[in-house]
ROMARVEX-108672 format. One record per residue (C-alpha): residue number from 1; residue in one letter; x negated, y negated, z. Coordinates in nm, 3 decimals, m for minus. Layout:
BEGIN
> resi, resn, u, v, w
> NUM, A, X, Y, Z
...
END
This chain:
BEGIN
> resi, resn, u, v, w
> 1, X, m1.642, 0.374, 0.963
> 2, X, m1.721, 0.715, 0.792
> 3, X, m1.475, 0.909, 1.063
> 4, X, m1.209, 0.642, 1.020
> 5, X, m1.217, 0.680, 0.590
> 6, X, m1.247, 1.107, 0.642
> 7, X, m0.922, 1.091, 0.918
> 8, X, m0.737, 0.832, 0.638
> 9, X, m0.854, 1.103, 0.340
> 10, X, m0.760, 1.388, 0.501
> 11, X, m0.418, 1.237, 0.661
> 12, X, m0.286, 1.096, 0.327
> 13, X, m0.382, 1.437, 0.136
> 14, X, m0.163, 1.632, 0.396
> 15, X, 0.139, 1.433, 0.407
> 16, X, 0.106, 1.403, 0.019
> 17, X, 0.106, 1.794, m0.011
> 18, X, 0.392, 1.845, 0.278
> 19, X, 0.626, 1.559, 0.060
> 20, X, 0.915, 1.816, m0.043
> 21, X, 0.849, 1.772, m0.450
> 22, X, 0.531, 1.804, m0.670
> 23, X, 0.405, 1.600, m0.918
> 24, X, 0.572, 1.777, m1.201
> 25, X, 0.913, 1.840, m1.022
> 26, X, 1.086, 1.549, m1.150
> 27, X, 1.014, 1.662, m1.547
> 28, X, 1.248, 1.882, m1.756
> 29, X, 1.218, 2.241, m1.675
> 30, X, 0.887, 2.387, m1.828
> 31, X, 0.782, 2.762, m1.865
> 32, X, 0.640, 2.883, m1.562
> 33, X, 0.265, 2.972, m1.785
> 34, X, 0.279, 2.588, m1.899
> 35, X, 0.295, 2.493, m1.516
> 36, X, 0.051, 2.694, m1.440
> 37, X, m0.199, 2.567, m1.678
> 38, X, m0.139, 2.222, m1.550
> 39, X, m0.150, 2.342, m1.153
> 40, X, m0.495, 2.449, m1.281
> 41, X, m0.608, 2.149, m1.455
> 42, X, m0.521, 1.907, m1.208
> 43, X, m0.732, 2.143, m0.925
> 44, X, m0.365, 2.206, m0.728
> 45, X, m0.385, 2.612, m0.797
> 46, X, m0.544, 2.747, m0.518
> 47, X, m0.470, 2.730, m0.111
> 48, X, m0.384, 2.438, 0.072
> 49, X, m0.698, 2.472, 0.235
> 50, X, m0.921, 2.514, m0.124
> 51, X, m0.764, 2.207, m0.271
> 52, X, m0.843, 2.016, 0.054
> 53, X, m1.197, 2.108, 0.048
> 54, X, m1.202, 2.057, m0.346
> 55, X, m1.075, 1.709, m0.325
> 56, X, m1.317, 1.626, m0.016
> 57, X, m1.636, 1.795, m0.261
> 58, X, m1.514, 1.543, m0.566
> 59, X, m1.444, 1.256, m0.353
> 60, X, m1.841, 1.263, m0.253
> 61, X, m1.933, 1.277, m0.600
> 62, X, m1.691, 1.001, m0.657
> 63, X, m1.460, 1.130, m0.867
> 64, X, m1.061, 1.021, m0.769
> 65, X, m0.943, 1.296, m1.011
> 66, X, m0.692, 1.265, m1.309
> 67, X, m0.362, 1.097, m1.257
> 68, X, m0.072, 1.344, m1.273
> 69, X, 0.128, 1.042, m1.372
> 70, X, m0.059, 0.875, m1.672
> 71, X, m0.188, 1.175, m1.826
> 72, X, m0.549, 1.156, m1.980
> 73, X, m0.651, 0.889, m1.762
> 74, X, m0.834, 0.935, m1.436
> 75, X, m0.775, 0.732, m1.121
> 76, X, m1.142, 0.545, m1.153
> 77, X, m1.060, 0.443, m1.503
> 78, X, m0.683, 0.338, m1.339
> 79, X, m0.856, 0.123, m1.087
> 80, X, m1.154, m0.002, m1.300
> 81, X, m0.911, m0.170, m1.511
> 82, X, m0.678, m0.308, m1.219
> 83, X, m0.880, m0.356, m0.963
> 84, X, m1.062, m0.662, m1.053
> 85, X, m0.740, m0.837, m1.138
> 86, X, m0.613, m0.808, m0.759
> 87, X, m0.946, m0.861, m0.656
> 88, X, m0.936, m1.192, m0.846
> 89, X, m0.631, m1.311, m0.718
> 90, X, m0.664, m1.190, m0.395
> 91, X, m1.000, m1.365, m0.321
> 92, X, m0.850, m1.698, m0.460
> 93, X, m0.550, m1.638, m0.234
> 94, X, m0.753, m1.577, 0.108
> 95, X, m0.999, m1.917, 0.028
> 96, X, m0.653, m2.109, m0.022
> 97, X, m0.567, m1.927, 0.317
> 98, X, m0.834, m2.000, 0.507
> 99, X, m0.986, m2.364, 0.407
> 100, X, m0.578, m2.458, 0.424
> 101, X, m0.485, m2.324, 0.735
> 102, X, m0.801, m2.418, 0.954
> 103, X, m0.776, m2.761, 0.800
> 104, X, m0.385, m2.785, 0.861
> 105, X, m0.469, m2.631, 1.214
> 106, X, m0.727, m2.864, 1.317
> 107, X, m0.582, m3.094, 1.244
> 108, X, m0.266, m3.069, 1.385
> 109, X, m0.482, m2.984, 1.725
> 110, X, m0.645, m3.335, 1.697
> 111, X, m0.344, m3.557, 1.689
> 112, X, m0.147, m3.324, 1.941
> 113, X, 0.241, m3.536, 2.121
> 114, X, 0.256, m3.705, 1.777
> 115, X, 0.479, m3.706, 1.474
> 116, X, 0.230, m3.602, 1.234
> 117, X, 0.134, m3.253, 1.477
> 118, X, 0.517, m3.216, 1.445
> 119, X, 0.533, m3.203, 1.117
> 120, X, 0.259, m2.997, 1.019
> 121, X, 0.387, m2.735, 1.246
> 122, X, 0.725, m2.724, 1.076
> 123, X, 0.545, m2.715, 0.764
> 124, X, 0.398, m2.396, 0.867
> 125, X, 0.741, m2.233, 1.030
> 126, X, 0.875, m2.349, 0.696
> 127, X, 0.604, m2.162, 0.523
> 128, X, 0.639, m1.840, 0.726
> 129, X, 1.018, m1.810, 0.711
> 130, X, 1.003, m1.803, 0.321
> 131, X, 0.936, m1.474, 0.116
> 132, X, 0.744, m1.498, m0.157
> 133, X, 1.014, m1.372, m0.378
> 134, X, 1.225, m1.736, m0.324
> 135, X, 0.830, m1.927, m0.290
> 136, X, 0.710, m1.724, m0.658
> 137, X, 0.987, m1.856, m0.878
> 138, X, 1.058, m2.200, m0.700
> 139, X, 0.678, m2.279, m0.834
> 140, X, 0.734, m2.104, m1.166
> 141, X, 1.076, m2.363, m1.205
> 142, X, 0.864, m2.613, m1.087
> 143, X, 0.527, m2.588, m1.236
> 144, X, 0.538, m2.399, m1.543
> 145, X, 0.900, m2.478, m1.645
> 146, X, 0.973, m2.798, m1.571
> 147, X, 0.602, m3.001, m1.580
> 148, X, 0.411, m2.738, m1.811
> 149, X, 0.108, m2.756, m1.577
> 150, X, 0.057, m2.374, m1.576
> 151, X, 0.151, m2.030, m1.761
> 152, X, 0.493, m1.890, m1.634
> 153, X, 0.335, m1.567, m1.602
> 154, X, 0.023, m1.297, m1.708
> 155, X, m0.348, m1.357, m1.727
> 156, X, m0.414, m1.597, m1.993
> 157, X, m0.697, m1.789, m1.786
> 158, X, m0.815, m1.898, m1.479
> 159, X, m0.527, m2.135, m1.456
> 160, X, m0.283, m1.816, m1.433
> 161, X, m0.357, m1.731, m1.133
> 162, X, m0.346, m2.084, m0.922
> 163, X, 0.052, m2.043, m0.894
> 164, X, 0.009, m1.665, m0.798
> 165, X, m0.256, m1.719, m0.519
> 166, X, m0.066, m2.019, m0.350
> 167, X, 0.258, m1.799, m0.361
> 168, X, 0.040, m1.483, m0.180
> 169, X, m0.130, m1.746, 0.031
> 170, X, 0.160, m1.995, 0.177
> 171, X, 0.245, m1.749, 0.446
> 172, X, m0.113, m1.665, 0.553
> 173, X, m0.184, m2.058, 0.559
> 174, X, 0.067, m2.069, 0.799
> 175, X, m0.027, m1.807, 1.020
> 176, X, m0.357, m1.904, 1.050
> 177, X, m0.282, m2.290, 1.099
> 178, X, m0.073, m2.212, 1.406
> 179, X, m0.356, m1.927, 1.534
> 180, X, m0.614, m2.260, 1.493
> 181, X, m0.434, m2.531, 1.642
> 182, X, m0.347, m2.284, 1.983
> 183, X, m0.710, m2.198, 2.001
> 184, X, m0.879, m2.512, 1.934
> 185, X, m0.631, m2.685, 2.165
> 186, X, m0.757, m2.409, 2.408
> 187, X, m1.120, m2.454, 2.395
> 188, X, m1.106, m2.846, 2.380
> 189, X, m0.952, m2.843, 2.764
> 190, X, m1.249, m2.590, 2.887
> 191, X, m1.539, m2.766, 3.097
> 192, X, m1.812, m2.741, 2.857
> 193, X, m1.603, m2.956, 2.600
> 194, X, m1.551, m3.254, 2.885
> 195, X, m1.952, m3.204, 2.938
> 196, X, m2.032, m3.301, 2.607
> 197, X, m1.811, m3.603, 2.643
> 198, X, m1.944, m3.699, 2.937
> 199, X, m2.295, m3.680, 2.712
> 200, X, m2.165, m3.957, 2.536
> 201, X, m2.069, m3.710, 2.234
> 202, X, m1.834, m3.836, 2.023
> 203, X, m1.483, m3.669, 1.924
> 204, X, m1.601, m3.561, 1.579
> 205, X, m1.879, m3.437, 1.716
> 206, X, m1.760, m3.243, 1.953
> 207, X, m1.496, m3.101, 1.769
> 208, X, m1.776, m2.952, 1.489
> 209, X, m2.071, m2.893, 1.669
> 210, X, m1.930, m2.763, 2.001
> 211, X, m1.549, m2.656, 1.979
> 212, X, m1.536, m2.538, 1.646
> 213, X, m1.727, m2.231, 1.655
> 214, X, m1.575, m2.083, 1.949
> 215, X, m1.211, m2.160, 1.850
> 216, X, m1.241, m2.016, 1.537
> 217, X, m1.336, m1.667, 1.675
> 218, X, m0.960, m1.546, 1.702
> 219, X, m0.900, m1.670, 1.328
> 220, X, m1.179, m1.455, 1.250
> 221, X, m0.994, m1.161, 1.381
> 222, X, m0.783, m1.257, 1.159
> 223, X, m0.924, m1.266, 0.811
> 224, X, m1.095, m0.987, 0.852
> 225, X, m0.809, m0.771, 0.775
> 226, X, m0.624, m1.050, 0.587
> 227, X, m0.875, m1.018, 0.370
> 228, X, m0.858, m0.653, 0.287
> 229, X, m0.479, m0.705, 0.238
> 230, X, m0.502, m1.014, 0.012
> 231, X, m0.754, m0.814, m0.150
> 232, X, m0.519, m0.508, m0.254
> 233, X, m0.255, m0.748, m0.395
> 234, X, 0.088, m0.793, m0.364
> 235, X, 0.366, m0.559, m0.575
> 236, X, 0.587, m0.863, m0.478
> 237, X, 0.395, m1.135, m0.638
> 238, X, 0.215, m0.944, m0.961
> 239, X, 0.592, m0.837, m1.022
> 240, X, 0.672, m1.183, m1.022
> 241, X, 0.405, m1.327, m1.208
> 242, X, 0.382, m1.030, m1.457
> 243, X, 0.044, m0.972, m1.366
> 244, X, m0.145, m0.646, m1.437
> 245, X, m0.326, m0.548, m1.094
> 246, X, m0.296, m0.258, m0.903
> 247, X, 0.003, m0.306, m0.667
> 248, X, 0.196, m0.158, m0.964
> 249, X, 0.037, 0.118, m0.977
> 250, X, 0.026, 0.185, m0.603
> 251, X, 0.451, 0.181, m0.576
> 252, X, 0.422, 0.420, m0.920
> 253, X, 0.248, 0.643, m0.738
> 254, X, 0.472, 0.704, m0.439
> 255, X, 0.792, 0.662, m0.670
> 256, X, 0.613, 0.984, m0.916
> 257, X, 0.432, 1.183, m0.685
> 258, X, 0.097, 1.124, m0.851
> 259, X, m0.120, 1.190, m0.538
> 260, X, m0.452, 1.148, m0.669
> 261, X, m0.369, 0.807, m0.743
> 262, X, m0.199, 0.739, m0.397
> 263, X, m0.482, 0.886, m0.255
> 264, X, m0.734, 0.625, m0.467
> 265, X, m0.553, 0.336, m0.436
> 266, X, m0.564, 0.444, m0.054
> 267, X, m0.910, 0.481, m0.006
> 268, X, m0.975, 0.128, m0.172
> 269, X, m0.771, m0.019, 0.098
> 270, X, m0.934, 0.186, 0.401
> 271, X, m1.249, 0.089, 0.299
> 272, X, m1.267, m0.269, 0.248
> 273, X, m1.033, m0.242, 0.597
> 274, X, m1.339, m0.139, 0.768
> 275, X, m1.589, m0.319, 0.558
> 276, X, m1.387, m0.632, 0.653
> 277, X, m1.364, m0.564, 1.012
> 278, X, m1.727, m0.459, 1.036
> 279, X, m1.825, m0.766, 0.857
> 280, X, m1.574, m0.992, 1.153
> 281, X, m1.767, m0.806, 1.436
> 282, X, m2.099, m0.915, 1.283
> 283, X, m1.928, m1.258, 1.248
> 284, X, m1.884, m1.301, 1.633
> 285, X, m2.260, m1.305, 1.717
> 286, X, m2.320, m1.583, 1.495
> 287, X, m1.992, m1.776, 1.618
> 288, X, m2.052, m1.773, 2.000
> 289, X, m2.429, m1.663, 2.127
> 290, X, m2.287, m1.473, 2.429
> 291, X, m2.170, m1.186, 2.255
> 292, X, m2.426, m0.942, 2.148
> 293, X, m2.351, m0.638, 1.952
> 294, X, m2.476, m0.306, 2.144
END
């Protein structure tokens, strides 16, 4: 995990310093002594090599640096304040995901030739072949216009962010109620599954205390890092929604050359990545007893 973050660190600060403009290229022409003084402050006067191992020395301390961008404000106070918003909305988004799509998935697997699989499955197609840009203000028209159950848009309470989440989460609901139905359908033809019939076990029993567990092991892979990106936010859907995470911030970034940020907003991501995946690979011992982790 640490190689992985210090190979992410050190690629982003790179291509960030080879981009063909600085962070202060895009302002009105300064005096050269005035750009020096802020090369300075922002640690960005010395060697490629100095401000490499600079940045690497206050990233252990955890310090992200000042924003070039939003002067007087550093990238931890940036992400402090915008963080948990995403977080919020992202976590509500991923237990809409998952509870949804399993349950969709499962069961479409256990009424598999009829009408009612059918139609869950085109449900989900339906679901995928939407953007969220056409899903975001079709709920807005819907919801908040037309029957006043929520707010059109920003974070007035926990109510704003129900129409958000289902918007970020319709696609992944989808995704991970065809990956269920395939695997389950998979695991209830193996020979262990028709041994526990033969038991006398009945359907819903062998559906929770014997299929389950091992059909849900490739929708594990899957949250893991759904989870991470749910987590991070959408530009798409905060945009949308006017809400005040950091997915805004991460586009600014790119759009203003503010690398410090980029590089923050970066790291976040990288880190519950691995954090996610580590926690999926964990998951698997519990889920199915014959893999151990080495």
């Amino acid at each position: 995990m640490l190689l992985v973050l210090f190979c992410v660190v050190s690629i982003t600060f790179f291509l960030i310093r080879l981009a063909p403009e600085g962070p202060f290229s895009q302002e009105r022409k300064i005096p050269e002594a005035i750009e020096k003084a802020l090369l300075a402050k922002y640690k960005l006067d010395g060697t490629l090599w100095q401000q490499y191992t600079g940045y690497l020395g206050d990233l252990v301390r955890g310090d992200l640096r000042l924003s070039t961008q939003y002067r007087g404000r550093s990238v931890n106070e940036i992400l402090a304040q915008t963080f948990p918003v995403t977080a919020m909305l992202g976590a509500l988004a991923f237990l809409i995901a998952t509870v949804g799509g399993v349950t969709l998935g499962s069961w479409a697997a256990l009424r598999r030739g009829t009408a009612q699989e059918t139609g869950a499955m085109l449900a989900a197609l339906l679901a995928i072949s939407i953007p969220t840009f056409v899903t975001g203000p079709l709920l807005v028209l819907i919801f908040a216009l037309y029957l006043g159950w929520f707010p059109v848009g920003g974070i007035n309470s926990t109510w704003s962010f129900v129409l958000p989440a289902i918007t970020l989460a319709g696609p992944y609901v989808a995704y991970i109620a065809r990956l269920t139905r395939t695997s389950l359908l998979e695991v209830l033809g193996q020979d262990f599954i028709r041994t526990a019939r033969a038991k006398g076990v009945g359907e819903w029993g062998v559906v929770t205390r014997h299929a389950s567990k091992v059909a849900l092991l490739p929708v594990i892979s899957f949250l893991g890092p759904l989870a991470a990106h749910l987590l991070t936010g959408s530009i798409v859907v905060e945009t949308i929604f006017h809400i005040p995470g950091a997915g805004g911030f991460f586009v600014h970034s790119i759009q203003n050359r503010d690398g410090f940020l980029l590089g923050g907003v970066v790291i976040v991501y990288c880190t519950l990545l691995v954090l996610f995946n580590l926690m999926v690979d964990i998951a698997y011992t519990w889920m199915d007893r014959r893999i151990k982790l080495e």
